[in-house]
C-alpha positions in Angstrom: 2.4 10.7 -8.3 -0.3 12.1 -10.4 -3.5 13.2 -9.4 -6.1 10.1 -9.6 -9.7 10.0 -10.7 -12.0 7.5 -9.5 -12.4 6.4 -13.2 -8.7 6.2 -13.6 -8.8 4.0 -10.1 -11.4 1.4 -10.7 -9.8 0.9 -14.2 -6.4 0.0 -12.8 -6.9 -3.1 -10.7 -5.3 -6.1 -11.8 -6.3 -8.6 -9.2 -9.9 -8.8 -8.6 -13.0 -8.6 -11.4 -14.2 -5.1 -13.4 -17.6 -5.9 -11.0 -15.3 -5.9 -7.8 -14.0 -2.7 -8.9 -16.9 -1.4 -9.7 -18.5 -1.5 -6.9 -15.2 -1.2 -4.3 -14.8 1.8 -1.8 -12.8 4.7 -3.3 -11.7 7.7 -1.2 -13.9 10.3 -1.5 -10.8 13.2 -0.1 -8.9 12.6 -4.0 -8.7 16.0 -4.3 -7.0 17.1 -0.8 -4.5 14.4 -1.5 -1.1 15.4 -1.3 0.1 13.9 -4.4 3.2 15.7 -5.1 4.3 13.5 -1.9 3.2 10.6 -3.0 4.7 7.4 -4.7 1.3 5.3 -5.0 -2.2 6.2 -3.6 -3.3 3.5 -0.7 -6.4 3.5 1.6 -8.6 1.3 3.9 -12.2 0.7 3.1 -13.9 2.3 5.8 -17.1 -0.7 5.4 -15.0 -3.5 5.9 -11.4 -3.1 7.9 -10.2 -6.1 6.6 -10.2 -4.9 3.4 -7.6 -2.2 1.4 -6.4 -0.9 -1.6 -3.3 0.3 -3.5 -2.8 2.0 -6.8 0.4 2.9 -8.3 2.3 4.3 -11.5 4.3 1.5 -13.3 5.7 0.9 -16.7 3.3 4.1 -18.2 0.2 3.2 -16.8 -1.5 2.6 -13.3 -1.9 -1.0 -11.4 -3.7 -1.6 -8.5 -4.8 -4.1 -6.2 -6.9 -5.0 -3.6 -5.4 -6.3 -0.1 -7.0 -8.5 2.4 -5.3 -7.7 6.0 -5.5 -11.0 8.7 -8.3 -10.7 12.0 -7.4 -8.3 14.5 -4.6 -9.2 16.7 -5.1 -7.5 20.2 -2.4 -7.1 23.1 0.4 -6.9 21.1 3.5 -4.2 22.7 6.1 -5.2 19.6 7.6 -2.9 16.9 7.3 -4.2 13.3 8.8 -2.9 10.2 7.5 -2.1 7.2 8.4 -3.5 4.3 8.1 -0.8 1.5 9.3 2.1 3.5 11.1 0.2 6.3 9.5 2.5 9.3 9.1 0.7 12.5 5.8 0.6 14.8 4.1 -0.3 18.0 1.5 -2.9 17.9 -0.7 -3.2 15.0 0.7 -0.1 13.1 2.4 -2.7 10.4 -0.3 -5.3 9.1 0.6 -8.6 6.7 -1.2 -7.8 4.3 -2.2 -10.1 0.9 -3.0 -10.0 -2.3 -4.8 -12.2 -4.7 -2.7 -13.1 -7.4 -3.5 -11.9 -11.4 -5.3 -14.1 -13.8 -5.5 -17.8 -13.4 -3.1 -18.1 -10.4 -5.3 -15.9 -8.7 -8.5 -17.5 -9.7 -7.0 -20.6 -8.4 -6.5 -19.1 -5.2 -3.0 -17.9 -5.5 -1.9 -14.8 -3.2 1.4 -13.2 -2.1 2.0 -11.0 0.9 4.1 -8.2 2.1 3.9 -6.5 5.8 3.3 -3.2 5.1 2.2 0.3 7.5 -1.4 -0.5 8.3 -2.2 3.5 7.1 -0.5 2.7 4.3 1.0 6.0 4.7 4.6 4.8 3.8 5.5 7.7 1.2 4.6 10.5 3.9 6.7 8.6 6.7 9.5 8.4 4.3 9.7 12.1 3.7 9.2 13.0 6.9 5.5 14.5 6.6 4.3 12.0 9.4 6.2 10.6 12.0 5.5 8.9 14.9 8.0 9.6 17.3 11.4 9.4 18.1 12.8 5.3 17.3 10.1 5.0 13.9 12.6 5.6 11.3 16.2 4.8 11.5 18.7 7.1 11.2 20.4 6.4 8.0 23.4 7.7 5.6 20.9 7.6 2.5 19.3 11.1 1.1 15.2 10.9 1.7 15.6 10.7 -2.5 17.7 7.3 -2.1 15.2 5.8 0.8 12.0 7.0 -1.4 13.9 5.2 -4.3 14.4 2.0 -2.0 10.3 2.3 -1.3 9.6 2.3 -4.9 12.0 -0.6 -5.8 10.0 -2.3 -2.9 6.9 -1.9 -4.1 7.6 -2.7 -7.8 8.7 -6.0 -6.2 5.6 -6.6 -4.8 3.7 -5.6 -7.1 5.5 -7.6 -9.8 5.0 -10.9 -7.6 1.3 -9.9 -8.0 1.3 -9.8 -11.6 3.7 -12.6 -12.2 
């Protein structure tokens, strides 16, 4: 992925108003971000936890969106899988998380979710730049280039549901 500006950030959102993106959180590390190694940019807002954000490259330009994750859950000792990048954690470390849908089906309250690594840190698990442990990622016949592929195609689907 290219590097990101915060202009080229709050200019990309395609489910929530030019105020909301105005005024939403945007990581202030862009610069240390390792964006060779990654296939869209994602981050929590640190002023509201329930709240988080995704921008990625499609079709020549950027689109992002903004996420809405459910209450805390506590006490929970399952493994989940991601969707995107299909890593497996403990507890909370995959989240459900939703977005508002674009134009009018959105405004009519309209939103579509996908469970997704709560870090949203699916493009470094998938190279293998984080891990968390033996049992996280599956052993697999496909290259890392196939299973980054897979992540992509993933996310394009989501994201399409979005804009559809």
């Amino acid at each position: 992925m290219r590097s990101l500006t915060e202009q080229d950030i709050r200019g990309s959102f395609v489910n929530c108003s030019r105020g909301e993106a105005k005024r939403l959180a945007v990581p202030r590390d862009l610069g240390e971000r390792p964006w060779d190694d990654l296939d869209f940019l994602g981050w929590r807002d640190p002023g509201a936890p329930d709240r988080s954000f995704l921008v990625a490259e499609r079709d020549g330009g950027l689109v992002g969106v903004t996420l809405r994750l459910p209450a805390a859950r506590r006490g929970l000792a399952h493994r989940s899988m991601c969707s995107l990048c299909l890593t497996t954690h403990p507890g909370g470390g995959v989240s459900l998380m939703t977005a508002r849908k674009a134009g009018a089906a959105g405004r009519e309250g309209n939103s579509v979710g996908v469970y997704v690594c709560a870090d949203l840190d699916c493009s470094l698990y998938v190279r293998g730049r984080k891990t968390l442990g033996p049992g996280s990622r599956f052993e697999e016949t496909l290259t890392t280039e196939q299973q980054i592929a897979r992540t992509v195609g993933n996310l394009s689907s989501f994201l399409a549901r979005v804009r559809d």
